[in-house]
C-alpha positions in Angstrom: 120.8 273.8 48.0 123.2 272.5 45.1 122.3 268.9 46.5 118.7 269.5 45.9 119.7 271.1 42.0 121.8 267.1 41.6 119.1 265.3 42.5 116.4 267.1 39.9 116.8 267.6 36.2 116.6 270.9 35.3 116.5 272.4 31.9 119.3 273.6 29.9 120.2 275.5 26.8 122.7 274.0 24.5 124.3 275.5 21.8 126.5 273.3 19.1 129.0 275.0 17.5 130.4 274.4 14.1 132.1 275.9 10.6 129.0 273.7 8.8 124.9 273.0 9.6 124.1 272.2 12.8 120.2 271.8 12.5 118.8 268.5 13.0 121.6 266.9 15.0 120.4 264.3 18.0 121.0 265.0 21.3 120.3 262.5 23.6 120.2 261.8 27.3 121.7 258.9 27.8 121.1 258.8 31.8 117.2 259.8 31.4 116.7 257.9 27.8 115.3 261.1 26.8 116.4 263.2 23.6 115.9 266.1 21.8 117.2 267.7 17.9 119.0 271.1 17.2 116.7 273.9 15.7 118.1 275.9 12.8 121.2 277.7 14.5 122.5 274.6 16.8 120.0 275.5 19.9 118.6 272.9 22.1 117.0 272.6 25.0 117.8 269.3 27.5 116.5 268.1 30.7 119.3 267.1 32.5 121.0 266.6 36.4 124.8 266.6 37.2 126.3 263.2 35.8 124.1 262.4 33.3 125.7 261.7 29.7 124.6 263.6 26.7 125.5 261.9 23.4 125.4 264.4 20.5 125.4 262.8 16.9 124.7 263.9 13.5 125.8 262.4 9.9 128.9 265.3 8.9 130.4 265.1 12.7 131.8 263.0 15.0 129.8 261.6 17.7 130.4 263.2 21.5 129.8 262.5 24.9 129.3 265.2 27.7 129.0 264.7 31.1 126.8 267.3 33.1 128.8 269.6 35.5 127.2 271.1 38.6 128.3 274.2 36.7 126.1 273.6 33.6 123.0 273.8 36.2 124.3 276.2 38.0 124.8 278.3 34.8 122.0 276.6 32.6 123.8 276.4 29.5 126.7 275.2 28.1 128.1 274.6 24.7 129.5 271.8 22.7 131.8 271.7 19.6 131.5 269.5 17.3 134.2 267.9 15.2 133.5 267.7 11.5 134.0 263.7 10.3 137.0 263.4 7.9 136.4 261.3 4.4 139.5 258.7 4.4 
């Protein structure tokens, strides 16, 4: 059964994770060239498979890459901290 849950995208809940606003940031599957923005309190919601890339970006953090897990879809969420950018 987990071969058939690879091979489809399914949909998961995100939840970005930071000290500052996290409302508005781009999420975007890179794998499916399809993306999607944070609401309010850093939610999202992504179709996604095992192995596809998520590239997360907003303008106060740095830009991240995550790779799907079989146990994202198993679980159907996951969460991703983000890294504040730091003024030099």
């Amino acid at each position: 059964m987990s071969l058939v849950l690879s091979a489809q995208r399914k949909d998961l809940n995100g939840q970005l994770i930071a000290d500052d606003e996290v409302e508005g940031l781009h999420i975007l599957n890179k794998t499916a060239s399809k993306y999607t923005i944070s609401n309010k309190d850093g939610s999202f919601i992504v179709s996604a498979k095992v192995l596809d890339t998520l590239y997360v970006s907003g303008v106060k953090y740095e830009a991240q890459e995550v790779v799907i897990s079989s146990s994202m879809i198993e679980l159907g969420l996951f969460n991703v901290q983000l890294i504040e950018k730091v003024n030099a």
